[in-house]
MDAnalysis code that builds the backbone (N, CA, C; Angstrom):
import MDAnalysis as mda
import numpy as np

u = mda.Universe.empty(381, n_residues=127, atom_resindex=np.repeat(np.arange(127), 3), trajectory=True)
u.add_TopologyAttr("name", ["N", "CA", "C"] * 127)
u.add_TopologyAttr("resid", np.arange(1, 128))
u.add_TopologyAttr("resname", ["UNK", "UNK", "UNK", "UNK", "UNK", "UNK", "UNK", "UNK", "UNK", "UNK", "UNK", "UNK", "UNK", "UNK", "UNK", "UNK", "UNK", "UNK", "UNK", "UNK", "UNK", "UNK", "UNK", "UNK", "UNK", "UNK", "UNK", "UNK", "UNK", "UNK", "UNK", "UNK", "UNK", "UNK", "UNK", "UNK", "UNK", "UNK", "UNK", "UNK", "UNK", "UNK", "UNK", "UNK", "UNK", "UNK", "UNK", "UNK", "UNK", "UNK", "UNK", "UNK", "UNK", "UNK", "UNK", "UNK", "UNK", "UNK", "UNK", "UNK", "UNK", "UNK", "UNK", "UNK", "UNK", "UNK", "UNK", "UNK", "UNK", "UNK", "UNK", "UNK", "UNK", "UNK", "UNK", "UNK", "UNK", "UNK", "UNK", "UNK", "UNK", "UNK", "UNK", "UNK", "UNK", "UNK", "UNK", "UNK", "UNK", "UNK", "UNK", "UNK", "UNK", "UNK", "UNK", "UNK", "UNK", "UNK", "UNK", "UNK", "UNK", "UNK", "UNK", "UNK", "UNK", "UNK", "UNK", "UNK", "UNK", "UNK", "UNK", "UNK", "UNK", "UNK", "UNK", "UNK", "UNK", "UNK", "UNK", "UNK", "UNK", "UNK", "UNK", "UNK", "UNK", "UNK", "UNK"])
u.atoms.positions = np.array([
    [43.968, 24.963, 6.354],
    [43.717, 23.582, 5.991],
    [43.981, 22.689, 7.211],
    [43.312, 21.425, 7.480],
    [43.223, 20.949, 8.491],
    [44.149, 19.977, 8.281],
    [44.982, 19.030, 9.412],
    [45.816, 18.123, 9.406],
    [44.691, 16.886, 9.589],
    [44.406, 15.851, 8.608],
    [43.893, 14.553, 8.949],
    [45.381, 13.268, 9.053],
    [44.645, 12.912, 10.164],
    [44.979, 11.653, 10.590],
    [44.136, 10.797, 10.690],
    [44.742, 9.497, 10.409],
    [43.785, 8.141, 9.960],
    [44.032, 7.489, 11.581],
    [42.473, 7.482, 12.171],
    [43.137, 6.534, 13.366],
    [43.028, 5.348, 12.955],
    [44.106, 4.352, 14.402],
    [43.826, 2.795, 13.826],
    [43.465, 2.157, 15.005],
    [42.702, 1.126, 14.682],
    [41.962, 0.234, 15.843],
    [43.057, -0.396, 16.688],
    [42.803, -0.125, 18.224],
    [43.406, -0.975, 19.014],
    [43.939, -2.090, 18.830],
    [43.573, -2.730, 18.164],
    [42.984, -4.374, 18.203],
    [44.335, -5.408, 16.993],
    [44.193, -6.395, 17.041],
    [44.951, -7.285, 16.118],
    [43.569, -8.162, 15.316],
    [43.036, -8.421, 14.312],
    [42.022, -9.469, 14.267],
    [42.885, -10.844, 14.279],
    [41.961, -11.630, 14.635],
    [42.696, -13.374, 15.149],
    [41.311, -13.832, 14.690],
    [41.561, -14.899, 13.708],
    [40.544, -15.487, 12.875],
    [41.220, -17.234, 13.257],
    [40.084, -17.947, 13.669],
    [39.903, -19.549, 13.671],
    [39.037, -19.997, 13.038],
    [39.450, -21.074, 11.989],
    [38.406, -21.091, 11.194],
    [36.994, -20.055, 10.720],
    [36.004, -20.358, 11.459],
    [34.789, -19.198, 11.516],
    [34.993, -18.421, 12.345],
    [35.393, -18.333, 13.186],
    [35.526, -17.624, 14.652],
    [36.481, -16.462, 14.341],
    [35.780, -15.374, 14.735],
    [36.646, -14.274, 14.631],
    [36.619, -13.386, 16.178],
    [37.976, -13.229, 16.415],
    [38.206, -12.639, 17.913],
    [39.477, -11.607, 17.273],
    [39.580, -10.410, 18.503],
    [40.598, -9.365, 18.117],
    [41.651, -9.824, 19.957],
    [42.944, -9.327, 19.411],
    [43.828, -8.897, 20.588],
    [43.892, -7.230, 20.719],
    [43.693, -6.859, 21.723],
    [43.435, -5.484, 22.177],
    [44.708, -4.821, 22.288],
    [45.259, -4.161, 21.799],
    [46.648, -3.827, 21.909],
    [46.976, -2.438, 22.630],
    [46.190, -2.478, 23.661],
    [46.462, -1.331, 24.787],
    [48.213, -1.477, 25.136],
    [48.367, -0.452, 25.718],
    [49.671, -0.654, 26.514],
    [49.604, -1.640, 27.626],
    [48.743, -1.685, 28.362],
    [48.132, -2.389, 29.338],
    [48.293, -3.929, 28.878],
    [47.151, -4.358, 28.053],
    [47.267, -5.376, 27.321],
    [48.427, -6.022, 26.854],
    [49.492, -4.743, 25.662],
    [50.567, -5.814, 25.487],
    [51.456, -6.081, 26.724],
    [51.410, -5.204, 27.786],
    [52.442, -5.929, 28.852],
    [51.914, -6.962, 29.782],
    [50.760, -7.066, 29.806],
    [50.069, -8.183, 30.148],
    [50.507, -9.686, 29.819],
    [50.003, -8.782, 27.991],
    [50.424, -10.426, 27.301],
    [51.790, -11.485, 27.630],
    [52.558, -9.891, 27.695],
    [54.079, -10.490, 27.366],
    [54.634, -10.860, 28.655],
    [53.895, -10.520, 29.678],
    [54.091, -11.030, 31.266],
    [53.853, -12.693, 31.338],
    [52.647, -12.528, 30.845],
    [51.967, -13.937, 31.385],
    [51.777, -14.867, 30.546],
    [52.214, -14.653, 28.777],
    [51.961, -15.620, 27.920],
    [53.388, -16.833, 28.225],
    [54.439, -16.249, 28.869],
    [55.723, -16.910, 29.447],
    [55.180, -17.631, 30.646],
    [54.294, -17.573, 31.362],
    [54.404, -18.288, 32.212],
    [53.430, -19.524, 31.976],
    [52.222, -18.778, 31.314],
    [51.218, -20.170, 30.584],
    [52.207, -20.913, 29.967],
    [53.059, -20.823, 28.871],
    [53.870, -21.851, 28.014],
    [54.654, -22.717, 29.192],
    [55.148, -21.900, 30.056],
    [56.377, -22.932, 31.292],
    [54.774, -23.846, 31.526],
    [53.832, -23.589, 32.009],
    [52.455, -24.381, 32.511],
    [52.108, -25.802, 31.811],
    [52.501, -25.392, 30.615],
    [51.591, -25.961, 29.473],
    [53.244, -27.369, 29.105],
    [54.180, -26.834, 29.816],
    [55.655, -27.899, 29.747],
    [55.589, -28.671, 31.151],
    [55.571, -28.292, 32.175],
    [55.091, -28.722, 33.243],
    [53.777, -30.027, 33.176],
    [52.868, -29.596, 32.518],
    [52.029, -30.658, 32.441],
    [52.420, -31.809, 31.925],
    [53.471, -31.656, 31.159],
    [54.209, -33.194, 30.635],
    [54.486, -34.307, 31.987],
    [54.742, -33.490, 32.949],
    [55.298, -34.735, 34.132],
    [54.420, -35.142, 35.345],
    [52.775, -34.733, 34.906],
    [51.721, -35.488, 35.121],
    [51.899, -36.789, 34.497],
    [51.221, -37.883, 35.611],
    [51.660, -38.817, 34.737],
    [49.868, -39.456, 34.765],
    [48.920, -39.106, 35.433],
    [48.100, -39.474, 35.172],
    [46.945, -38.966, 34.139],
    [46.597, -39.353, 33.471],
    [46.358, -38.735, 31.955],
    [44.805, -37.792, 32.468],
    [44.490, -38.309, 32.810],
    [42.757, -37.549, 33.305],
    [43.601, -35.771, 33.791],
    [44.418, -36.077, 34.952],
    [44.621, -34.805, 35.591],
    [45.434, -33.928, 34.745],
    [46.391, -34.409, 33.775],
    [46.902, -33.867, 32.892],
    [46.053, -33.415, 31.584],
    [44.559, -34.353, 31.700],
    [43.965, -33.539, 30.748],
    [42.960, -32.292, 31.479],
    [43.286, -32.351, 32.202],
    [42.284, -31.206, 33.131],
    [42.862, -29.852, 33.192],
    [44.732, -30.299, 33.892],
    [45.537, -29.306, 33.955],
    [45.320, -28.477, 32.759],
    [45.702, -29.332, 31.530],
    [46.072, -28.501, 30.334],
    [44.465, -27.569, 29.836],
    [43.613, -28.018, 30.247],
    [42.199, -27.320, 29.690],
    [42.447, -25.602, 30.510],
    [42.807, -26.405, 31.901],
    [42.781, -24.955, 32.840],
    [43.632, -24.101, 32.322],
    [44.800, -24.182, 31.733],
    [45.984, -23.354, 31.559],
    [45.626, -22.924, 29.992],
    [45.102, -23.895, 29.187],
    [44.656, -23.319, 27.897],
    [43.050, -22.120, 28.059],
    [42.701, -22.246, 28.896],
    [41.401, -21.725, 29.083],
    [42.291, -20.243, 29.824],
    [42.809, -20.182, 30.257],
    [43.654, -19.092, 31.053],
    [44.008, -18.192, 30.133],
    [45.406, -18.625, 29.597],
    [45.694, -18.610, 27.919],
    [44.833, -17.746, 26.751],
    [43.642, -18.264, 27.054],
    [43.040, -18.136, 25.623],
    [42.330, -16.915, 25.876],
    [41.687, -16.782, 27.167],
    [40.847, -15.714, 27.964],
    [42.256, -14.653, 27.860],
    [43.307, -14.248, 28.429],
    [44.045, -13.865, 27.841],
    [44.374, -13.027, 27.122],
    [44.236, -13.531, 25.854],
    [44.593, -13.206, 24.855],
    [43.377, -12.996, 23.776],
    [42.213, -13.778, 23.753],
    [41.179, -13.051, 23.000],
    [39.915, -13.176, 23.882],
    [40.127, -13.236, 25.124],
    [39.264, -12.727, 25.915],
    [38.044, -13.772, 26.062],
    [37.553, -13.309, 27.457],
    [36.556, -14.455, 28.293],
    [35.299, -15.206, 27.131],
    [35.753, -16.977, 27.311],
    [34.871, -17.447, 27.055],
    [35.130, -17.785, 25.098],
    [36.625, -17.587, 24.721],
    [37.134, -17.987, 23.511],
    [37.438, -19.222, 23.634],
    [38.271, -19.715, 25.000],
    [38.283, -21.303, 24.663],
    [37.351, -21.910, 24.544],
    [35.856, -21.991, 25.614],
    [34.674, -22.766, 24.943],
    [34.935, -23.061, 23.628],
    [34.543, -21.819, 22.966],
    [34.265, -21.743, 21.130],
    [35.038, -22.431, 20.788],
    [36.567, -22.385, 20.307],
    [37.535, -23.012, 20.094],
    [37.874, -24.201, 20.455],
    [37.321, -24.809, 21.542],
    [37.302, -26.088, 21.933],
    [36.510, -27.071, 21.655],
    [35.087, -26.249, 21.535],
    [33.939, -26.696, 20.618],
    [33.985, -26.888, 19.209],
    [35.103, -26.071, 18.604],
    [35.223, -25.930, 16.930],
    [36.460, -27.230, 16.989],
    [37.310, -27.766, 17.873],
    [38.318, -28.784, 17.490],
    [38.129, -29.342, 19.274],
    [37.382, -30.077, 19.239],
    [37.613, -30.557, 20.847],
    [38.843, -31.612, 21.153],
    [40.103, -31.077, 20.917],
    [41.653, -31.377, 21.597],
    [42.258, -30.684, 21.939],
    [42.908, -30.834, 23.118],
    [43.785, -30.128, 24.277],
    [45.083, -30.065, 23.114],
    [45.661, -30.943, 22.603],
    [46.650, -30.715, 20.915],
    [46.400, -30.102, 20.433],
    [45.302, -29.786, 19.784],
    [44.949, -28.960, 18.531],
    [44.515, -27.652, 19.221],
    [44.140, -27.106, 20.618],
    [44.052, -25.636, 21.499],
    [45.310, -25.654, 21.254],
    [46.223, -26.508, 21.495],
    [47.762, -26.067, 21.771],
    [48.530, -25.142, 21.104],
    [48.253, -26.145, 20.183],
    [48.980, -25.337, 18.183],
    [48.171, -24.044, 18.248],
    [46.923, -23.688, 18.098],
    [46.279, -22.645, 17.758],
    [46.831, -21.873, 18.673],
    [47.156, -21.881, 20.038],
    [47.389, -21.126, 20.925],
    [49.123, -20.306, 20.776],
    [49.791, -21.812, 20.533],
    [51.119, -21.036, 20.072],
    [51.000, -20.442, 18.763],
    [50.441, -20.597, 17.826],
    [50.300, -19.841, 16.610],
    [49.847, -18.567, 16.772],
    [48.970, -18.693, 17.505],
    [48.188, -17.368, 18.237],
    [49.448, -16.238, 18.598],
    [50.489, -16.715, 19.291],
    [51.312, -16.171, 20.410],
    [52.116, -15.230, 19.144],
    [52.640, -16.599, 18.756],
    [53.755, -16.481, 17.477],
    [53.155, -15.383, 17.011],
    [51.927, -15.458, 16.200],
    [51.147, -14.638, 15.154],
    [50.993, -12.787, 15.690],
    [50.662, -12.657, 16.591],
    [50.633, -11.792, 17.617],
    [51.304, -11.088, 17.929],
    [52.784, -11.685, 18.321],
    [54.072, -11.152, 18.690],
    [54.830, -10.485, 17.232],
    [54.598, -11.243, 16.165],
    [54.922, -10.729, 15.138],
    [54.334, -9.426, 14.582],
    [52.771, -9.199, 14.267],
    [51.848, -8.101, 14.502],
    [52.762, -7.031, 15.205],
    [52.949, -7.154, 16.551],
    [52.866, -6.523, 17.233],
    [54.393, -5.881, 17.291],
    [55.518, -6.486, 16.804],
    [56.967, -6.073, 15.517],
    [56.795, -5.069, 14.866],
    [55.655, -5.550, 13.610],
    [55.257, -5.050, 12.555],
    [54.497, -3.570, 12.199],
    [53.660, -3.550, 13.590],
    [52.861, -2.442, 14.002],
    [54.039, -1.189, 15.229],
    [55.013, -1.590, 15.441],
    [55.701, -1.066, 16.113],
    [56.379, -1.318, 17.425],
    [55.411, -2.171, 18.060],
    [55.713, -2.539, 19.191],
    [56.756, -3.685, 19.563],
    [57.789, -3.266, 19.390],
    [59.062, -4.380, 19.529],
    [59.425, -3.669, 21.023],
    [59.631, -2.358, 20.913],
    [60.075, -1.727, 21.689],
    [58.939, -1.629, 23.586],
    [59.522, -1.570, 24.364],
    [58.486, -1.033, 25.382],
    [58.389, -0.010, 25.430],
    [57.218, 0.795, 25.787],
    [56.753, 1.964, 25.580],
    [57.937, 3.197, 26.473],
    [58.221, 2.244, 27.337],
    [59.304, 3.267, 28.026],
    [60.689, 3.763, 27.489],
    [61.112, 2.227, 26.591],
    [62.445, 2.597, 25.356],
    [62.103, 3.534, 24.271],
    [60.573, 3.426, 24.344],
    [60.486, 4.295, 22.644],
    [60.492, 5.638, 23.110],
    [59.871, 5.849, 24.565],
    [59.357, 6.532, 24.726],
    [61.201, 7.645, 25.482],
    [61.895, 7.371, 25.689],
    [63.221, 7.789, 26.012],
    [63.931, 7.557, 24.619],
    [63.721, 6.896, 23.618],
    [64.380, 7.447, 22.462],
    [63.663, 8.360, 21.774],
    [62.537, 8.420, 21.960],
    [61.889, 10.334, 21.494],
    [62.328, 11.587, 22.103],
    [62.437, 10.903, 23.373],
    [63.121, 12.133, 24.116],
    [64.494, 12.192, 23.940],
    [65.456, 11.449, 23.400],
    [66.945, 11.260, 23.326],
    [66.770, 12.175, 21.997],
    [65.749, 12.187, 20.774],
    [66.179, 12.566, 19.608],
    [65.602, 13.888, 19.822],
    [64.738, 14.596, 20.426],
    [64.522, 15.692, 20.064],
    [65.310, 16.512, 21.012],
    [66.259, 16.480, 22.141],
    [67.600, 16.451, 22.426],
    [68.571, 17.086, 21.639],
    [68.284, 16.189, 20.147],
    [69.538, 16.524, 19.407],
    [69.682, 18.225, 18.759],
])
C-alpha cells in the first residue's frame, strides 16, 4: 500500500477587495520578507520628517511600491493604488498585509527559522 501525502501550495492567498495576490512562502522568500519588511516600516517612519508634502508624498509611493512588490510581487501597488488611490489607505493595507502574513506564517509553522527547526530535528532524533 502506498503512503499518500497531500502537498500544499507554497503560497499564502492575500485578497484586497477584488484583487487577489498570493505570498510565496519559499525559504528564500520568508527570509526576504522578514529582512526587509523591517526596514520598509523604519522608511515609511522616516517619511514623517519630510516636511514638504509633495516629496513626502513621492517618498511614501516609492517605499510603498517597494513594499508591496515585495511581498505580492511586481506591479501590485499600481492595482491597489488604483483600487484606493491614498498613500493612508496603501499604508493600512500594507501593515495588515505584514501583520496578516506573519501570523499565517506562525500558524503554518514558520515561527521558527529553518535553521532552529532544522537543529531541533536533529537534537530529537539524537534522543
Amino acid at each position: 500500500m502506498a503512503i499518500k501525502i497531500q502537498t500544499e501550495k507554497p503560497e499564502i492567498p492575500v485578497e484586497i477587495g477584488d484583487l487577489k495576490f498570493s505570498f510565496d512562502v519559499s525559504d528564500e522568500s520568508i527570509k526576504k520578507f522578514r529582512e526587509d519588511a523591517l526596514k520598509i516600516q523604519k522608511e515609511l517612519e522616516n517619511i514623517e520628517s519630510i516636511d514638504n508634502d509633495k516629496e513626502a508624498l513621492e517618498a511614501a509611493k516609492n517605499v510603498l511600491h517597494r513594499g508591496y512588490s515585495l511581498i505580492l510581487g511586481d506591479g501590485s501597488f499600481e492595482k491597489i493604488y488604483e483600487l484606493s488611490p491614498s498613500v493612508i489607505i496603501c499604508m493600512k493595507y500594507l501593515e495588515q498585509i505584514v501583520v496578516g502574513i506573519e501570523e499565517e506564517l506562525r500558524n503554518k509553522g514558520y515561527s521558527q527559522t529553518q535553521k532552529e527547526k532544522a537543529q531541533k530535528y536533529i537534537s530529537n532524533k539524537k534522543k
